[in-house]
TORSE-385565 format. One record per residue (C-alpha): residue number from 1; chain; x, y, z. Coordinates in Angstrom, 3 decimals. Each point is the difference from the previous one (the first is absolute). Example, Ala and Ser with C-alpha at 12.3 -4.5 7.8 and 13.67 -1.06 7.14 Angstrom:
(1 'A' (12.300 -4.500 7.800))
(2 'A' (1.370 3.440 -0.660))
END
This chain:
(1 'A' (59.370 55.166 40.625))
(2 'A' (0.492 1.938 -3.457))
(3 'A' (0.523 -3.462 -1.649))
(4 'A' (-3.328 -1.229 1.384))
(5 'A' (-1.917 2.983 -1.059))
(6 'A' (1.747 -0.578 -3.401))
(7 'A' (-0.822 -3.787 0.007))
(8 'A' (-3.770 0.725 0.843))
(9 'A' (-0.482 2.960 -2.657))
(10 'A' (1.671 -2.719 -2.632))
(11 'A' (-2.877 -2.494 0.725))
(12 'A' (-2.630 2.188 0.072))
(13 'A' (0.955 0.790 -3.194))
(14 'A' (0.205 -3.420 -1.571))
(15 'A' (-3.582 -0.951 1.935))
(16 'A' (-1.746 3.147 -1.663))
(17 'A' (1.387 -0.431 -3.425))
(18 'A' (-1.883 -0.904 -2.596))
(19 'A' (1.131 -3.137 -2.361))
(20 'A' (1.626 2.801 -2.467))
(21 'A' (1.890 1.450 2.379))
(22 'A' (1.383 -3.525 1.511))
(23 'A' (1.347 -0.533 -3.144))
(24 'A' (1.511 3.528 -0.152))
(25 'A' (1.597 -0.776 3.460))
(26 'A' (1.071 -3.104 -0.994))
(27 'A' (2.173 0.622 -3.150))
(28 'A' (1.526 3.178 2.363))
(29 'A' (0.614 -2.672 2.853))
(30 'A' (1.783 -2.725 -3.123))
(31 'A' (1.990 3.333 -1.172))
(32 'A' (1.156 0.807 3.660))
(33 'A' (1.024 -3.640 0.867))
(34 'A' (1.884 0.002 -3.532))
(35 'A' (1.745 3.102 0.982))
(36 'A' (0.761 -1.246 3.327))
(37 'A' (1.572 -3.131 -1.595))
(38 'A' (1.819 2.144 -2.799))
(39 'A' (1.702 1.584 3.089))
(40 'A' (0.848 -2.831 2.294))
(41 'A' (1.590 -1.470 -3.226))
(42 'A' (2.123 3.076 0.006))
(43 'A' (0.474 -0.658 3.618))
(44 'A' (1.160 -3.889 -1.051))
(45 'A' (-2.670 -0.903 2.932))
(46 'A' (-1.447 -2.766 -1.876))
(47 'A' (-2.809 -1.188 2.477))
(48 'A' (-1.581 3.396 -0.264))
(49 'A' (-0.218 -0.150 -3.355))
(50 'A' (-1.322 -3.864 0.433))
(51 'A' (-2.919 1.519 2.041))
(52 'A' (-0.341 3.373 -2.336))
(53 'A' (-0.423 -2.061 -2.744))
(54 'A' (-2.039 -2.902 0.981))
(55 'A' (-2.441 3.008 1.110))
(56 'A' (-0.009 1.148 -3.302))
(57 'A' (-0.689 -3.560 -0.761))
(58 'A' (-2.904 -0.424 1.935))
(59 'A' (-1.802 3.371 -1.736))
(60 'A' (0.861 -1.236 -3.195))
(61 'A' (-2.184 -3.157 1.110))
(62 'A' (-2.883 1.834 1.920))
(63 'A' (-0.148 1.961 -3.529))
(64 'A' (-0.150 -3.474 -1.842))
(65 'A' (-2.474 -1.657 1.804))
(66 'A' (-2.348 3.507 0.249))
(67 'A' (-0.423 -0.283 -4.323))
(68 'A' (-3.910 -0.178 -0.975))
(69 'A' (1.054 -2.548 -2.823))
(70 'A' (-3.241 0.940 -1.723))
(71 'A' (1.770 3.240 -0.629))
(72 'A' (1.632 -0.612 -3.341))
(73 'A' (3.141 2.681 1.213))
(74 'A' (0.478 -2.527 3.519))
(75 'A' (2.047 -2.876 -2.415))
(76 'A' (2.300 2.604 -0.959))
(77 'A' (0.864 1.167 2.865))
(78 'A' (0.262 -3.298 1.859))
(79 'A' (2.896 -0.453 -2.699))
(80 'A' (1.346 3.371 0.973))
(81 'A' (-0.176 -0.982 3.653))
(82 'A' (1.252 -3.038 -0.852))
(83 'A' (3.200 1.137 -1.347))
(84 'A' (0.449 2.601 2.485))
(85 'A' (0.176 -2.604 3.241))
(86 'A' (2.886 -1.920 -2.577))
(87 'A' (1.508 2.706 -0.284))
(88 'A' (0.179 0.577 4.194))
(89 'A' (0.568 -3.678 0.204))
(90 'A' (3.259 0.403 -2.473))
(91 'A' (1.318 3.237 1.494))
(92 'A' (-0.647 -1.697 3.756))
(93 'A' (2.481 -2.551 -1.227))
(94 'A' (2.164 1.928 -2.088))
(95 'A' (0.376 2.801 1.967))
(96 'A' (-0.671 2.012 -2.712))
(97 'A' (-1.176 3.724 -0.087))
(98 'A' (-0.714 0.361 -3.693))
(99 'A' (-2.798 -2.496 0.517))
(100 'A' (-1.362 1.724 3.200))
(101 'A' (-0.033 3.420 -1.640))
(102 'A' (-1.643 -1.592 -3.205))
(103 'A' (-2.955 -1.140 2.450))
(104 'A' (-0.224 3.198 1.874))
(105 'A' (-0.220 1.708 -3.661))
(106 'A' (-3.042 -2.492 -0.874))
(107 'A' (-1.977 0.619 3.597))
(108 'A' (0.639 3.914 -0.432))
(109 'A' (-1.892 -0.512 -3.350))
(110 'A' (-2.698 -1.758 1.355))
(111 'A' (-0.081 2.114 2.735))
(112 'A' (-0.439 3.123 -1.883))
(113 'A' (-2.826 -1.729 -2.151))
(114 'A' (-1.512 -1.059 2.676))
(115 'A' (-0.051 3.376 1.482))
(116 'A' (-1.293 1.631 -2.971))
(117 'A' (-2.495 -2.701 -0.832))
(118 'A' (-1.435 1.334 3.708))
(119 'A' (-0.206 3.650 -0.976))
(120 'A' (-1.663 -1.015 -3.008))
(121 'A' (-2.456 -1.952 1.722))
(122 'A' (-0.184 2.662 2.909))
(123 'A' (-0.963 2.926 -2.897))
(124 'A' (-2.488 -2.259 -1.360))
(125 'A' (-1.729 -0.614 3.018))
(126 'A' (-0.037 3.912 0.809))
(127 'A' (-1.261 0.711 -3.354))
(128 'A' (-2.658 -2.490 0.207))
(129 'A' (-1.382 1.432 3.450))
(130 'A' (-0.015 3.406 -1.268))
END
């Protein structure tokens, strides 16, 4: 019943969010599916971390095919993006943490400029109604 209530509340949040924060839940879903595959690597459980990471996989691509590419910042970070889902590719098949945590390092990043990019825009918006 808890679980339910939890289940609903998660997708009334995704179907009331705005683009912005999509994205924001998004790169904190592709860090918490990384994590999750960090640990079942730990755990040697290597189907988990098959599913973990092809999750973080399919962000990575949502992100990709989202780019205006009449923004002149959306080429470099297809390229980013780009070498991130290698990157989950290699460590899939290596089995390799270093490569996991490198990715989880670059999503935190964006992330975090993500996040601020909203506050920015969120001040702006304030200021500009005052």
């Amino acid at each position: 019943m808890i679980q339910n209530g939890a289940n609903a509340y998660k997708n009334n949040a995704v179907l009331t969010a705005s683009p912005q924060e999509l994205s924001l839940m998004l790169y904190n879903g592709a860090i918490k599916f990384a994590n999750q595959g960090l640990k079942e690597l730990d755990n040697k459980n290597y189907a988990a971390v098959n599913k973990n990471l092809g999750r973080v996989q399919d962000i990575i691509s949502e992100f990709r095919m989202s780019l205006n590419k009449d923004v002149g910042l959306s080429n470099e970070l297809d390229k980013l993006y780009d070498y991130m889902n290698y990157r989950v590719v290699e460590a899939n098949i290596k089995k390799d943490k270093a490569m996991i945590e490198e990715v989880i390092g670059m999503l935190r990043e964006l992330r975090d400029t993500w996040k601020e990019a909203m506050n920015i825009a969120k001040k702006g918006n304030q200021a500009s109604s005052e």
